[in-house]
Residue frames relative to the residue before (quaternion, step in Angstrom):
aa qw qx qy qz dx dy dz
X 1.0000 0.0000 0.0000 0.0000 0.00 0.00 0.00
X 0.3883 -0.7687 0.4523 0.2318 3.48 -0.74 0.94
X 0.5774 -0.7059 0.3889 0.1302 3.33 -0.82 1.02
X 0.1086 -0.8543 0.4641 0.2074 4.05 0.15 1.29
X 0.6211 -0.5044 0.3188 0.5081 3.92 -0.92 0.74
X 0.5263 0.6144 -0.4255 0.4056 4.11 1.11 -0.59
X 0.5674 0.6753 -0.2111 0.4213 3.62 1.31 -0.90
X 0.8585 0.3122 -0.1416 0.3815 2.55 0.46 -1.74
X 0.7741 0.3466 -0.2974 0.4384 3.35 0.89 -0.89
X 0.4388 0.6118 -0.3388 0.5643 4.30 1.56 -0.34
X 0.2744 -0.5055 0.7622 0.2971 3.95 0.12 -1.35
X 0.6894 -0.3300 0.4913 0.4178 3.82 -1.80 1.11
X 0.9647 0.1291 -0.0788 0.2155 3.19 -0.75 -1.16
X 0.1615 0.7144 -0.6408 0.2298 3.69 0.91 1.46
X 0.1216 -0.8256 0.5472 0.0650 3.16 -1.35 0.34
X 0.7694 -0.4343 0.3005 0.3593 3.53 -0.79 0.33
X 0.8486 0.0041 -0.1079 0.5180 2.97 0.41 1.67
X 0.4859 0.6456 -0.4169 0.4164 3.21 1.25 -0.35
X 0.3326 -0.7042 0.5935 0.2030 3.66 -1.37 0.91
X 0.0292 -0.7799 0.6162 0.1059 3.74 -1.02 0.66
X 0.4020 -0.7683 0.3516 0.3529 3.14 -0.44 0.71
X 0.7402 -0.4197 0.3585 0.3840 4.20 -0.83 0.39
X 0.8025 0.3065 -0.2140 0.4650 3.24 0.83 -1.15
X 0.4242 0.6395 -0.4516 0.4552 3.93 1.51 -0.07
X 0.5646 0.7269 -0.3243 0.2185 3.14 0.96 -1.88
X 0.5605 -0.5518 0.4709 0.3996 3.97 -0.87 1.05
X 0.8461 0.3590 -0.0997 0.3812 3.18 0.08 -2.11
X 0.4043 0.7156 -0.5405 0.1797 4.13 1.20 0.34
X 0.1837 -0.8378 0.4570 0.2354 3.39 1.11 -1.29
X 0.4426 0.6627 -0.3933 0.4585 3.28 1.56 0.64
X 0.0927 -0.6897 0.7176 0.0273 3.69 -0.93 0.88
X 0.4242 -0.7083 0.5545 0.1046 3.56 -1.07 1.94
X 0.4560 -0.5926 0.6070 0.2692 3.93 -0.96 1.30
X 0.8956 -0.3123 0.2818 0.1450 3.11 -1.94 -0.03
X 0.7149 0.1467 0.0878 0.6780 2.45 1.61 -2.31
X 0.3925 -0.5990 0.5036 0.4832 3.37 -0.54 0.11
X 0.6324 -0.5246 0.5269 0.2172 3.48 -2.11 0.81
X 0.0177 -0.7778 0.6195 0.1047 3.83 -0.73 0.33
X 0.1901 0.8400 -0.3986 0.3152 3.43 1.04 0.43
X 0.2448 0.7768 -0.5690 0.1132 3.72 -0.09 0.81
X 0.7010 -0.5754 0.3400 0.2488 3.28 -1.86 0.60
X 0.7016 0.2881 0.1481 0.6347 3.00 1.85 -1.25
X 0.2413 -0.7450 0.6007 0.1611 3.55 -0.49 1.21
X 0.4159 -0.6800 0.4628 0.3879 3.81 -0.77 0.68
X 0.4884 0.5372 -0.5258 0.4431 3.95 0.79 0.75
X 0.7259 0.4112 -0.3744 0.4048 3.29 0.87 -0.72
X 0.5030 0.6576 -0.4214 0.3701 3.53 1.71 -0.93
X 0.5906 0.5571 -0.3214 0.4874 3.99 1.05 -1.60
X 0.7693 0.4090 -0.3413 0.3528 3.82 0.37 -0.92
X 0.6030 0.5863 -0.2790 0.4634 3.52 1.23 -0.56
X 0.7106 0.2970 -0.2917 0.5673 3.68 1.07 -0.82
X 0.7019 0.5042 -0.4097 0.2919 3.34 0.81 0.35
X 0.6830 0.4638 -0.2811 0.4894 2.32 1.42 -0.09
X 0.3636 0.5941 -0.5744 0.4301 3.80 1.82 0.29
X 0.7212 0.4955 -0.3578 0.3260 4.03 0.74 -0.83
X 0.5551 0.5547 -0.4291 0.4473 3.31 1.22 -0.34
X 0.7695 0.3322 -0.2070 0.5047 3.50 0.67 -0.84
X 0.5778 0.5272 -0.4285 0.4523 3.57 0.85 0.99
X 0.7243 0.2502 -0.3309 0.5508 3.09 1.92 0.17
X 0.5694 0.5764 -0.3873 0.4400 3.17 1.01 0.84
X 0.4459 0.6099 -0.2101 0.6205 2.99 2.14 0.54
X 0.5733 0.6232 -0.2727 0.4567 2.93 1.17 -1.29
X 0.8809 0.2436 -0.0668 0.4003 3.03 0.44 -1.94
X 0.3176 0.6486 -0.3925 0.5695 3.52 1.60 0.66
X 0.7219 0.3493 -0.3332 0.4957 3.26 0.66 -0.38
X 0.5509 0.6629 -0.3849 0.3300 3.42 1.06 -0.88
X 0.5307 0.6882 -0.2353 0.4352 2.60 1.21 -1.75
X 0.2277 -0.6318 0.6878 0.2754 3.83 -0.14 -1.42
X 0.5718 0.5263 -0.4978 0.3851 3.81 1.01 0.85
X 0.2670 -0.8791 0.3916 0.0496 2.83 -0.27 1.77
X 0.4345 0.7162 -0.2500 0.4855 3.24 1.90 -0.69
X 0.5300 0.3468 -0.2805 0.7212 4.22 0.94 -1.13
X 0.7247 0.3081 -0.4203 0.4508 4.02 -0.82 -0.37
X 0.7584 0.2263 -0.4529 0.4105 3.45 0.10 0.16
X 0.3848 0.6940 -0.4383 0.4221 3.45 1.42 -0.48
X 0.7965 0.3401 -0.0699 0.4950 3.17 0.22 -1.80
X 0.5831 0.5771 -0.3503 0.4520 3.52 0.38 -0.17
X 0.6588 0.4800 -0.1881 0.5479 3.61 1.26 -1.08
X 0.7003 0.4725 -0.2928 0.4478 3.22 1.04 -0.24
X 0.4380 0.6853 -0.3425 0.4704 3.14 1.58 -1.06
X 0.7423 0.4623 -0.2300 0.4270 3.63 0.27 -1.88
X 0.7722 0.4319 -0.3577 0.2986 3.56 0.48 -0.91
X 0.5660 0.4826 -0.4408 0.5024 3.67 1.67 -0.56
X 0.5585 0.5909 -0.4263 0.3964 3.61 0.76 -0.56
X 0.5155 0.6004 -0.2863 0.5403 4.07 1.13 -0.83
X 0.5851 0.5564 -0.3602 0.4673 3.72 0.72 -1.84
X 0.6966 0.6110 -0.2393 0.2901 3.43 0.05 -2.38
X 0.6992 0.5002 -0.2146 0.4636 3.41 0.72 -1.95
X 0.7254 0.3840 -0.3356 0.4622 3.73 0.54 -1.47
X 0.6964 0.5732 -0.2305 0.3652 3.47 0.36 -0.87
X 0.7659 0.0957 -0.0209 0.6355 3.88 0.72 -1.06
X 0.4611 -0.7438 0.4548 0.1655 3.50 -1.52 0.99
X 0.6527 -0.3481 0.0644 0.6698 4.01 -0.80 0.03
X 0.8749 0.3329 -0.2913 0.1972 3.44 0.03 -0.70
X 0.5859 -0.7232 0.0905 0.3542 2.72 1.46 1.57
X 0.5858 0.6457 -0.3516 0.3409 3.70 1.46 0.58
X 0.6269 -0.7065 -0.0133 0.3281 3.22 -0.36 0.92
X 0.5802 -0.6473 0.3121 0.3833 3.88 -0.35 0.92
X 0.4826 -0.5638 0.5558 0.3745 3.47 -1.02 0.68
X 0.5577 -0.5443 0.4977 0.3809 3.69 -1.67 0.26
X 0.7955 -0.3658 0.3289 0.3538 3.17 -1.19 -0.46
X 0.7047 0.3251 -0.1968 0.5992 3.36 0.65 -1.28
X 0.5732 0.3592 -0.6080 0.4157 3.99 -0.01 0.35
X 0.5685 -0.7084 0.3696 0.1958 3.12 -1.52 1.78
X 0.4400 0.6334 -0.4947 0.4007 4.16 1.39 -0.15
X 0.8410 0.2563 -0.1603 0.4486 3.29 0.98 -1.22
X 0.3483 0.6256 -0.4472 0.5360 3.55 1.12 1.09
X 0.6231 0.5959 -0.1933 0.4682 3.02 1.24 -1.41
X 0.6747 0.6767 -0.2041 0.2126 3.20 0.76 -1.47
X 0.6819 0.5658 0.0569 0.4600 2.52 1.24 -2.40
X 0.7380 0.5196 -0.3092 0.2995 3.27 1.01 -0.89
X 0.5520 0.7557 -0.1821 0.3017 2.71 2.07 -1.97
X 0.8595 0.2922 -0.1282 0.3992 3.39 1.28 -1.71
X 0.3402 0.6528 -0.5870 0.3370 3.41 1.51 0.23
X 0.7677 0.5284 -0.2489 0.2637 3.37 0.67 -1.84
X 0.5066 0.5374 -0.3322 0.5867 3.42 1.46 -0.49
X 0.6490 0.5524 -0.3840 0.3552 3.80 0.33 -0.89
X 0.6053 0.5863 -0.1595 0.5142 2.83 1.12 -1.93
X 0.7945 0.4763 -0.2486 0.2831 3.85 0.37 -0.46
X 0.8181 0.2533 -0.1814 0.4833 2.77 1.52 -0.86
X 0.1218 0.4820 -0.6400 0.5859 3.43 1.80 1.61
X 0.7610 0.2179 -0.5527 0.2605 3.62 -0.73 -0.97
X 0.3703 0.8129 -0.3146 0.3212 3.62 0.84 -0.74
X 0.5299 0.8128 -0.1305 0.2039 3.41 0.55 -1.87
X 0.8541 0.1601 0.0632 0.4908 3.03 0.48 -2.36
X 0.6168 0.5684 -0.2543 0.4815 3.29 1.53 0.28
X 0.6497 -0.0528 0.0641 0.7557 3.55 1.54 -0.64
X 0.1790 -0.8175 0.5471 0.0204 3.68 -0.26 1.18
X 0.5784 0.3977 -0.4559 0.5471 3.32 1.62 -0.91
X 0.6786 0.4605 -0.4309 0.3765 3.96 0.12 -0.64
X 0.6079 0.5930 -0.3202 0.4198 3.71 0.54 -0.12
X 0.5415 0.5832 -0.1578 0.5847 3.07 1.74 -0.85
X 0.7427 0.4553 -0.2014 0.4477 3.40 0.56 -1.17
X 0.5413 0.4308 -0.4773 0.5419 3.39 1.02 -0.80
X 0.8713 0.3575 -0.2976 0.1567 3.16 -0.62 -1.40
X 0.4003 0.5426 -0.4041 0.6181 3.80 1.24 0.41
X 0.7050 0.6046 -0.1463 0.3407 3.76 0.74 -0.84
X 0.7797 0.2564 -0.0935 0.5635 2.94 0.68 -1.94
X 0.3706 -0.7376 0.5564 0.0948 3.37 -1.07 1.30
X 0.1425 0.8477 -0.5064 -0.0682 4.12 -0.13 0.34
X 0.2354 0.7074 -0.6251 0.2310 3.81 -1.21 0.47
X 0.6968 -0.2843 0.1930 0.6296 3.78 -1.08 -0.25
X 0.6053 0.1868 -0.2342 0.7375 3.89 1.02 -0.32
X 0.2179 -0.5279 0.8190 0.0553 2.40 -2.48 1.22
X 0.0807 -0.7687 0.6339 0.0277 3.67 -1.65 0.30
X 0.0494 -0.5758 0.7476 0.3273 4.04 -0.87 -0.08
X 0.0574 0.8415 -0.5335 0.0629 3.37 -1.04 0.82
X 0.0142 -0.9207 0.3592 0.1519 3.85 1.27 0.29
X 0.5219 -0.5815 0.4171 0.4643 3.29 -0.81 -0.12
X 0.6215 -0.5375 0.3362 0.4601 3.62 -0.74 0.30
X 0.6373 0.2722 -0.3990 0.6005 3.71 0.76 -0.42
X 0.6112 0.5696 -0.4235 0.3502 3.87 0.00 -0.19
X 0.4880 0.6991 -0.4011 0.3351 3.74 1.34 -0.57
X 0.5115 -0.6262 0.5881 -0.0181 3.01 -1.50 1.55
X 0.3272 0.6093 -0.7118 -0.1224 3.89 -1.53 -0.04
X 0.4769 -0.7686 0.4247 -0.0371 2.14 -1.10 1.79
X 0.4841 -0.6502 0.5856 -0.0083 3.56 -1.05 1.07
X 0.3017 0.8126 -0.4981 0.0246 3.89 0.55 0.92
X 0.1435 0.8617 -0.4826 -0.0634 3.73 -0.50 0.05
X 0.4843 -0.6534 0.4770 0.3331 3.32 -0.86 1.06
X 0.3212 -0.7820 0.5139 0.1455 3.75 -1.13 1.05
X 0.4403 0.7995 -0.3249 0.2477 3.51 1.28 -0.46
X 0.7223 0.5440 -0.1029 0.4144 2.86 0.94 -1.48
């Protein structure tokens, strides 16, 4: 029986809603070391100095605007956006800091949702509304999920083609 990319990268028996983690995932290709990796991108001192310093430069904006210097508000504003970029690359949704590269969760990670990404482009030009649906759906990070919104729900129609 031929293997569907939901298979391969989920495992046979995902279900609706169910979270697997990245590194379970068939299609991660990550093997987990001994110890686990503490390696991050960001130390959470630098993370504290960076949002403190997004508030400092939200009132130096502020009062840049008072001001009517429109030249500092975009100055400062451009700066604002790029620590905001740092923050985003650097720390994950729950705003703590991201493992590095070479720890295998976030090897895992990266791989899990390229291959999903990477599916539901090929997807796209064949069923644009389904391509749509996944991506609003599929949920990806150290946990992956299909999870839809309640009006967004699917019944699926699966059938083996082999035969």
């Amino acid at each position: 029986m031929a293997e569907s990319t939901r298979e391969r990268v989920f495992g046979r028996e995902a279900q609706l809603g169910q979270i697997v983690s990245a590194i379970d995932a068939p299609g991660s290709g990550v093997r987990l070391p001994a110890a686990p990796m503490t390696d991050t991108i960001i130390d959470m001192q630098a993370l504290t100095a960076y949002r403190g310093h997004l508030l400092d430069l939200d009132a130096e904006i502020d009062q840049a605007a008072e001001d009517s210097d429109r030249g500092r508000v975009e100055h400062l504003s451009n700066e604002r956006e790029e620590i905001l970029a740092e923050i985003r690359r650097a720390a994950g949704l729950g705003g703590q800091p991201r493992a590095a590269a070479n720890d295998p969760a976030e090897r895992a990670r990266k791989s899990v949702s390229a291959r999903i990404r990477d599916a539901v482009k090929r997807i796209e030009p064949l069923a644009p509304d389904l391509a749509a649906h996944l991506d609003r759906s599929i949920r990806t990070g150290l946990r992956c999920s299909y999870d839809p919104a309640p009006e967004d729900a699917v019944d699926w129609l699966t059938r083996d083609l082999t035969h």
